[in-house]
KEMIKE-318041 format. One line per 3 residues: their letters; for each residue x, y, z of N, C-alpha, C. Coordinates in steps of 0.1 Angstrom, whole numbers. Example, Ala and Ser with C-alpha at 12.3 -4.5 7.8 and 13.67 -1.06 7.14 Angstrom:
2
AS	132:-57:78:123:-45:78:132:-33:78 ~ 128:-22:71:137:-11:71:129:0:79 $
This chain:
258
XXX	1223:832:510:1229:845:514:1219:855:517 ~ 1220:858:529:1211:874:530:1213:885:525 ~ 1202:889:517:1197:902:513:1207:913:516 $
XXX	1210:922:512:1213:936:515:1206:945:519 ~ 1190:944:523:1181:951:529:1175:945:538 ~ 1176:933:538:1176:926:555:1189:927:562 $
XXX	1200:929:559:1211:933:569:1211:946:576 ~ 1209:953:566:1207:965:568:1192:971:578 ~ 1181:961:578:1170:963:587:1174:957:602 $
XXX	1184:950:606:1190:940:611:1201:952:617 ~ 1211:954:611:1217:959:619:1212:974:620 ~ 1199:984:620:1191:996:623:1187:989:636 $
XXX	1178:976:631:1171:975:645:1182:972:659 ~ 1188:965:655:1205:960:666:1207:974:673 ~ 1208:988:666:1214:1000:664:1204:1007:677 $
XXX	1195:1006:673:1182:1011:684:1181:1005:695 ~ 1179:992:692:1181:985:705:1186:988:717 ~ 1203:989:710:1210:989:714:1209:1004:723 $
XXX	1209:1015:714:1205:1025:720:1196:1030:733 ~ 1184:1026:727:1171:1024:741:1177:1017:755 ~ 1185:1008:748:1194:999:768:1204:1012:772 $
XXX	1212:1017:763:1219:1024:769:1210:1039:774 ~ 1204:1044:772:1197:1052:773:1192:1050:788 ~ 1182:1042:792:1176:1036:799:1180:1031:812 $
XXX	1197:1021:806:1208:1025:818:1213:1032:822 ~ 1216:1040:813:1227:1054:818:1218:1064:822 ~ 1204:1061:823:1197:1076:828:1187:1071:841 $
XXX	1192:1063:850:1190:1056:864:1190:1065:870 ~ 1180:1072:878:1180:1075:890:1177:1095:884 ~ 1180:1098:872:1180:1111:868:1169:1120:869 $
XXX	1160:1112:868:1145:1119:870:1143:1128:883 ~ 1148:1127:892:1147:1129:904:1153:1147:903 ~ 1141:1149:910:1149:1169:910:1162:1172:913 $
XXX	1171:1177:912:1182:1181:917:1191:1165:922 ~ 1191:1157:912:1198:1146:909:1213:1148:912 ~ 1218:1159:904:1229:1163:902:1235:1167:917 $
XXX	1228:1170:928:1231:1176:941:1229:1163:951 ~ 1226:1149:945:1222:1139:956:1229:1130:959 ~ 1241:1126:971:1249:1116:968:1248:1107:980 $
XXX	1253:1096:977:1250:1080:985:1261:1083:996 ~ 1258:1084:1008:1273:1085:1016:1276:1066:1018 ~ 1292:1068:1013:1296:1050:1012:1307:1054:1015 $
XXX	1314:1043:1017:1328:1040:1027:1335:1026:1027 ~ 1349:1027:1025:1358:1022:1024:1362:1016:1038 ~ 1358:1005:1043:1363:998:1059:1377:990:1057 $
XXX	1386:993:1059:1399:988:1062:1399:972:1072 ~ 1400:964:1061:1402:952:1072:1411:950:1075 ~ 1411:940:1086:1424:936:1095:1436:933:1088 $
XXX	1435:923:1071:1448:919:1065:1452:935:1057 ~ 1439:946:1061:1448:961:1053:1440:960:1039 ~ 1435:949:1037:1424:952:1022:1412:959:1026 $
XXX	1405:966:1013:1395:976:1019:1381:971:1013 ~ 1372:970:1024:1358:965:1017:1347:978:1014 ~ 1343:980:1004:1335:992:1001:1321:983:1001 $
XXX	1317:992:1014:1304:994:1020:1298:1006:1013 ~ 1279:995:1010:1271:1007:1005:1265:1018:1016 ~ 1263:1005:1026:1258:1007:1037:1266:1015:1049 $
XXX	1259:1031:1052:1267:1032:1066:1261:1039:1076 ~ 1266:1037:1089:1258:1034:1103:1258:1048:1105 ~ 1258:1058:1098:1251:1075:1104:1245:1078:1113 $
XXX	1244:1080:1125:1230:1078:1134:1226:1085:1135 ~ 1218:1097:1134:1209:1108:1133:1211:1120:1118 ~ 1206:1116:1110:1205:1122:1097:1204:1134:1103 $
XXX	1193:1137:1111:1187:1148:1110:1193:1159:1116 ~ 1204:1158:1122:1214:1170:1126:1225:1168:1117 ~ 1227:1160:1108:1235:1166:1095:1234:1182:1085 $
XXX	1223:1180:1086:1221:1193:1077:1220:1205:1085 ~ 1223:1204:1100:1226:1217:1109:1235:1220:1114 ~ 1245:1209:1111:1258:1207:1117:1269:1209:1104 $
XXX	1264:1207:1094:1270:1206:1079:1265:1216:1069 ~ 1271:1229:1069:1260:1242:1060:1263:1231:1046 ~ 1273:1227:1039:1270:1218:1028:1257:1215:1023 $
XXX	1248:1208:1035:1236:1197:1033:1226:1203:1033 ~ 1219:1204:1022:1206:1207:1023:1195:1197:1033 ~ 1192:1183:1029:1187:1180:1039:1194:1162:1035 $
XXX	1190:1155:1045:1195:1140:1043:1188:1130:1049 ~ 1190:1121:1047:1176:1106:1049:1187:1095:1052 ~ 1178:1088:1059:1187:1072:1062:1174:1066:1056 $
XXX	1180:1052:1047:1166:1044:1038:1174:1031:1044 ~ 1162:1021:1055:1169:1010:1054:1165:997:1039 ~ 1171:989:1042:1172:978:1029:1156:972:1033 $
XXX	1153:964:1021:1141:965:1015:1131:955:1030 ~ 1126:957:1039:1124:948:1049:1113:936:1038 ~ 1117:927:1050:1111:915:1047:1095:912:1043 $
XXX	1088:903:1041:1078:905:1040:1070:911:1047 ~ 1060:917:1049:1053:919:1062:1040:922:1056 ~ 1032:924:1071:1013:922:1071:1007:935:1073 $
XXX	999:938:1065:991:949:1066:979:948:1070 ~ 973:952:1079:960:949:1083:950:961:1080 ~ 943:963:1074:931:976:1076:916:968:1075 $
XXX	908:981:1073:895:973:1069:888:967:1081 ~ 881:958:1080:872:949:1084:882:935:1085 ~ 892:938:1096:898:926:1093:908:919:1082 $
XXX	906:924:1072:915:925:1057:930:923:1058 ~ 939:919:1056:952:914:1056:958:915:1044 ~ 969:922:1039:976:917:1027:988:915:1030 $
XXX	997:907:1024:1013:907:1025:1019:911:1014 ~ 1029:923:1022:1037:930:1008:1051:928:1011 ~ 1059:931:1002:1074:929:998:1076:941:994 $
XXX	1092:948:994:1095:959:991:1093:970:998 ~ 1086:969:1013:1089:981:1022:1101:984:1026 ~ 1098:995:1028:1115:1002:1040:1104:1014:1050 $
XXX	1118:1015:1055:1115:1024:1066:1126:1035:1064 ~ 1124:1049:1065:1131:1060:1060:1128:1072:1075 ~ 1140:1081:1074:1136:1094:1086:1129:1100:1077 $
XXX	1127:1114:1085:1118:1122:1083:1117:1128:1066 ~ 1136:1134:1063:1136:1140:1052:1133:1129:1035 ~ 1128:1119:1035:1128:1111:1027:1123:1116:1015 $
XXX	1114:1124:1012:1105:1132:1004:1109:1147:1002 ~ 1121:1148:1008:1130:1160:1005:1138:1161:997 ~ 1147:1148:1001:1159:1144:995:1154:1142:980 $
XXX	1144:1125:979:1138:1118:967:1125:1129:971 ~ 1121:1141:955:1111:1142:957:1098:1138:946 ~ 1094:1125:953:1083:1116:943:1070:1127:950 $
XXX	1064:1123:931:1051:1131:932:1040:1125:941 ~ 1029:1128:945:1021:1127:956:1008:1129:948 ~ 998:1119:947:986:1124:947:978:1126:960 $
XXX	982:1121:969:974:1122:982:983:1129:995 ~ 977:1133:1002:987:1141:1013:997:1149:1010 ~ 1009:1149:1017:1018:1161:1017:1031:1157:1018 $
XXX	1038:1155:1007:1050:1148:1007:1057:1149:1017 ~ 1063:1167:1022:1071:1176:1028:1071:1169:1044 ~ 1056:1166:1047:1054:1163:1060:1051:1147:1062 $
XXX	1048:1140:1054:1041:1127:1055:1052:1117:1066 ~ 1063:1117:1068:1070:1109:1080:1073:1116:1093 ~ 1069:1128:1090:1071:1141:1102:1071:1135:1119 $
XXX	1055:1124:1118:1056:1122:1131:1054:1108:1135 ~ 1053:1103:1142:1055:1090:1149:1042:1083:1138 ~ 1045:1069:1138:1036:1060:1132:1028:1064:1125 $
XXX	1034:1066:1112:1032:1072:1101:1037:1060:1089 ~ 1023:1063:1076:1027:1049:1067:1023:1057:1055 ~ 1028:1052:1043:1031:1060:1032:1030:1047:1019 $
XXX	1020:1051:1011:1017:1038:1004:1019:1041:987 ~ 1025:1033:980:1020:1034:968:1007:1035:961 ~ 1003:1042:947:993:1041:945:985:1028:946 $
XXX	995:1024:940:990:1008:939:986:996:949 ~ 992:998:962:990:993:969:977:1004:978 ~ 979:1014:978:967:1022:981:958:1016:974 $
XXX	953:1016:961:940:1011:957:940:994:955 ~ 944:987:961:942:976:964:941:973:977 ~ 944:983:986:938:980:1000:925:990:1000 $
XXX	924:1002:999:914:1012:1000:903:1008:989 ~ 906:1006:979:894:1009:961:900:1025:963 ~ 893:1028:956:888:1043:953:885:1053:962 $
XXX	886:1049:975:885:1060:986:904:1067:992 ~ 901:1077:998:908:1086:999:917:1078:1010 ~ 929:1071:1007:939:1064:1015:943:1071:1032 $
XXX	945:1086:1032:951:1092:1042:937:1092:1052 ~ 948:1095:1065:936:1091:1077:935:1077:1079 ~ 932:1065:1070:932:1052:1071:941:1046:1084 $
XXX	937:1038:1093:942:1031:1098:948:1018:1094 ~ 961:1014:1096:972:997:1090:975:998:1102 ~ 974:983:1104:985:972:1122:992:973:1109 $
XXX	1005:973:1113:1013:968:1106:1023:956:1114 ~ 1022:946:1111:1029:934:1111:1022:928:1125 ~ 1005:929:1124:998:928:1136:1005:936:1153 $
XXX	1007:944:1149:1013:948:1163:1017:966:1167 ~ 1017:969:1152:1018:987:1154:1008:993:1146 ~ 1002:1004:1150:989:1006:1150:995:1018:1135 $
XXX	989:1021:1125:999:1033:1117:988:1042:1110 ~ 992:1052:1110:981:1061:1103:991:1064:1087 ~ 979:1057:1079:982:1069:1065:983:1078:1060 $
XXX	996:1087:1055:994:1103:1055:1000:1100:1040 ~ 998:1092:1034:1003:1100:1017:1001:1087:1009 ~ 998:1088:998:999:1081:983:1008:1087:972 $
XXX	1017:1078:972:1026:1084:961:1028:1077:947 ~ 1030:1084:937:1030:1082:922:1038:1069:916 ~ 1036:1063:911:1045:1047:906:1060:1055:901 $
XXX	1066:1047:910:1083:1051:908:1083:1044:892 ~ 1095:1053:886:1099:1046:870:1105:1033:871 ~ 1106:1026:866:1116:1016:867:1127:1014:867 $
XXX	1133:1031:861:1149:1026:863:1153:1035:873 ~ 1155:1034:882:1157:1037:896:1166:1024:905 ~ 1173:1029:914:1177:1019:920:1172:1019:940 $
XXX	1165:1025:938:1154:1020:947:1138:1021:944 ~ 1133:1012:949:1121:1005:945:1117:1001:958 ~ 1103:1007:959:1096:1004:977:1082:1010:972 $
XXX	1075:994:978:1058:1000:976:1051:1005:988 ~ 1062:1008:1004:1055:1014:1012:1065:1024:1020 ~ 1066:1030:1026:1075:1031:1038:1068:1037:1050 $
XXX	1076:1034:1064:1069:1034:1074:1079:1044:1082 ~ 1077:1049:1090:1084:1061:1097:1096:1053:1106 ~ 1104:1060:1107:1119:1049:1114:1111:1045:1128 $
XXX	1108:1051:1138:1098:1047:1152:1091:1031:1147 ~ 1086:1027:1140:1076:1017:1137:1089:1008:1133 ~ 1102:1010:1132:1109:999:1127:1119:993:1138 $
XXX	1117:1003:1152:1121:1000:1160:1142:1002:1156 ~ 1144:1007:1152:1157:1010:1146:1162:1027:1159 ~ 1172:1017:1166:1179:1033:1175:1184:1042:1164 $
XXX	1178:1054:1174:1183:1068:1165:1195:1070:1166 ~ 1204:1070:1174:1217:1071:1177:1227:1063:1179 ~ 1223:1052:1173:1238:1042:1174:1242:1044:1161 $
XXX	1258:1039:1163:1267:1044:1155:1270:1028:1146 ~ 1262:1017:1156:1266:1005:1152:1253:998:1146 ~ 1246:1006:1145:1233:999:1138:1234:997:1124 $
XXX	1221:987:1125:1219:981:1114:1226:982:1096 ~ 1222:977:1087:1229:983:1072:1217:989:1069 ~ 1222:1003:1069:1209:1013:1062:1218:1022:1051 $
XXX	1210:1029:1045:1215:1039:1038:1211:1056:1033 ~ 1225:1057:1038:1222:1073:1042:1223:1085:1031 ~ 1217:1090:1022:1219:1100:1014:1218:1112:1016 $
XXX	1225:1124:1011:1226:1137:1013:1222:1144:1000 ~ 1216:1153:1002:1213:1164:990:1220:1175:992 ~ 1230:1181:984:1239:1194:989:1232:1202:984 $
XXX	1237:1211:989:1231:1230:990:1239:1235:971 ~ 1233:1244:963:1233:1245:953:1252:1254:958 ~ 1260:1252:947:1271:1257:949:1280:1252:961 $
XXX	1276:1242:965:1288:1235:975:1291:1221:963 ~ 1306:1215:968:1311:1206:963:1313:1195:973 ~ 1311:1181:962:1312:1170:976:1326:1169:981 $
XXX	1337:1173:976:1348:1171:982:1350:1179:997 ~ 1345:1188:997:1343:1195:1010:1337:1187:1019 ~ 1326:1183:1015:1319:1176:1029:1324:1161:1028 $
XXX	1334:1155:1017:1338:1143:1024:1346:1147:1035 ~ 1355:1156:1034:1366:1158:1045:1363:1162:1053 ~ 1349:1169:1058:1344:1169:1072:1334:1158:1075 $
XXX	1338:1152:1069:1325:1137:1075:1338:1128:1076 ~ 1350:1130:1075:1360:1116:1076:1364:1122:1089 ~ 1361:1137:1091:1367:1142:1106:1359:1137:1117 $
XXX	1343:1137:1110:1332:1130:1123:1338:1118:1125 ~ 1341:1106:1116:1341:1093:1119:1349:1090:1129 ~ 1363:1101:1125:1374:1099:1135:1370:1105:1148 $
XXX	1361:1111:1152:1354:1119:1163:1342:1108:1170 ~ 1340:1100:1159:1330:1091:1167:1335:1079:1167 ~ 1350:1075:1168:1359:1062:1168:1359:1058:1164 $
XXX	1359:1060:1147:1356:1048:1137:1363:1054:1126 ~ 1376:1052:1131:1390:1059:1119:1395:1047:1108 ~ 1387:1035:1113:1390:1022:1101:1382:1027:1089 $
XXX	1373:1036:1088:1364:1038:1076:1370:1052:1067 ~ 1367:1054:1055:1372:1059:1049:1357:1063:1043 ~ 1350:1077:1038:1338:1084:1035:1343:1086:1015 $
XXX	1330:1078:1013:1327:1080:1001:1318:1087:997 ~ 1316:1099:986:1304:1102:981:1302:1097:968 ~ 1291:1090:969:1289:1080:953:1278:1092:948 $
XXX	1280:1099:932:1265:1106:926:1255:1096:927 ~ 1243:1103:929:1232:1092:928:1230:1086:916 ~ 1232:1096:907:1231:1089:889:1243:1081:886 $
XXX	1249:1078:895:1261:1066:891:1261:1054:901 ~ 1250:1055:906:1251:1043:919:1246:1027:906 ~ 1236:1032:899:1231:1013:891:1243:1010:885 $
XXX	1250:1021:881:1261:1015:872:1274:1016:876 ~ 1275:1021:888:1288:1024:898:1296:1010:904 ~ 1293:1002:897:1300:991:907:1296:983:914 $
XXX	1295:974:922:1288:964:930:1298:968:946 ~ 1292:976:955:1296:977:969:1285:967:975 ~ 1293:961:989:1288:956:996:1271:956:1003 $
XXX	1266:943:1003:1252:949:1006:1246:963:1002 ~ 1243:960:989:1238:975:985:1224:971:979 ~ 1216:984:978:1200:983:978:1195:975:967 $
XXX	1205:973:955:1198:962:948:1206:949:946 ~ 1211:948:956:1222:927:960:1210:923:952 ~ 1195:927:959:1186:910:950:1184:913:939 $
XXX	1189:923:928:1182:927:915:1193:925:905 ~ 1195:925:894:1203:921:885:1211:942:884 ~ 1220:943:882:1222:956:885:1229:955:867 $
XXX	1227:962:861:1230:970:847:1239:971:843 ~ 1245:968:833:1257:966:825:1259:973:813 ~ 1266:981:809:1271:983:796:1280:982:790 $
C-alpha cells in the first residue's frame, strides 16, 4: 500500500504539472503587444449541399488598403503557410536548406511586433526583395557579423537583401517561421481575390469592436462576388485552442488540448 506522503507528493506534483500545461496553453499567442486588439480574419464558405466549411485561410487581396478604407484597422498583414523547403545561398558560394519560411506584406512587424536585434522592424519588408532572418539562422549563415546588407539567392534565382534579425519566437505561439521574404520574391498576385491559402490578420484601433468591422468586411465580400462566405474574426489568443479550421497555420503541428 502507498504511503500517505507519497500520495500526497504524487498528487502536488500531478497538481503543477498539470497547471504549467494549462498555463502554457492557454497563454498562446499573449506575448505579443496589443494581443487583445489582434484578430485572424476566417470564414465560413457555404457549400453546395448548404453545409459550411470554416476556412482559416482567406483570399484578401491587398491588406494594405484595409486600414485606409477601414478607420477600425490599425494596420493588417497577409502571412502565407509555411513554404516548402527552400535554398539559401550567401557567402562564397555557401548553401543552406531551411523549412519554416513564409512570405508576409509590408505590415508584418506592425501587426506581430517581434523584437529585433538587427535592423528596423517598422521598415524591414517596406521594399521589394527583402529577407528577414532569425537569429539563428542569421548566425549560422553570417557567425558573428552584422546580418543586414548581406546578400541571399534565394531558391537559386532571386537575388534578396537582408534588412533585419529577429529575436527567437517563444514556443507557444501558433506561428513559427525562421525567415520571411517580402510577398514580390513569392511571386504571389497582389490583387486577386482567388489566390492562394494565406492568412490575413488585423490589429484594431484601441476602442473599436470586432463586430463592427465584421459587418463591413461581409459587405466587401458581397462587393467583390463572393456572398458564399461568411467573415469571421477569430482573437488571436484563441486561435491554438480555437478549434481545428481548415488548412490552418499549424495542420502539421499537434495543436493543444485542454
Amino acid at each position: 500500500m502507498m504511503p500517505d506522503r507519497i500520495k500526497t507528493t504524487l498528487g502536488m506534483t500531478f497538481f503543477l504539472l498539470t497547471t504549467i500545461l494549462f498555463q502554457y496553453e492557454s497563454g498562446f499567442d499573449s506575448f505579443f503587444p496589443g494581443a487583445n486588439r489582434i484578430f485572424r480574419i476566417e470564414g465560413n464558405l457555404r457549400l453546395d449541399n448548404g453545409s459550411l466549411l470554416r476556412q482559416a485561410a482567406t483570399p484578401f487581396p491587398e491588406t494594405e488598403s484595409l486600414g485606409m478604407d477601414f478607420e477600425e484597422i490599425e494596420s493588417a498583414v497577409r502571412i502565407s503557410s509555411p513554404l516548402p523547403k527552400s535554398v539559401l545561398g550567401y557567402g562564397n558560394r555557401q548553401k543552406t536548406a531551411v523549412r519554416d519560411g513564409i512570405w508576409a506584406d509590408t505590415d508584418l512587424f506592425t501587426v506581430f511586433r517581434i523584437p529585433f536585434i538587427q535592423g528596423a522592424a517598422e521598415t524591414a519588408l517596406s521594399q521589394p526583395g527583402t529577407l528577414v532572418l532569425s537569429e539563428r539562422l542569421a548566425s549560422l549563415m553570417f557567425g558573428g557579423i552584422n546580418a543586414v546588407g548581406q546578400t541571399v539567392i534565394f531558391n537559386n534565382l532571386t537575388s534578396c537583401r537582408v534588412t533585419g534579425v529577429f529575436k527567437p519566437l517563444p514556443r507557444n505561439t501558433h506561428i513559427q517561421f525562421s525567415y520571411v521574404v517580402s510577398r514580390d520574391v513569392s511571386g504571389e498576385r497582389k490583387n486577386a481575390w482567388d489566390s492562394g491559402m494565406v492568412f490575413t490578420y488585423v490589429c484594431l484601433r484601441k476602442g473599436y469592436r470586432p463586430g463592427e468591422l465584421k459587418e463591413r468586411l461581409g459587405i466587401l465580400l458581397e462587393d467583390a462576388d463572393q456572398p458564399e462566405k461568411e467573415v469571421i474574426l477569430k482573437p488571436l489568443k484563441k486561435i491554438h485552442l480555437g478549434g481545428n479550421s481548415y488548412f490552418d497555420f499549424e495542420t502539421d503541428k499537434k495543436k493543444g488540448t485542454i
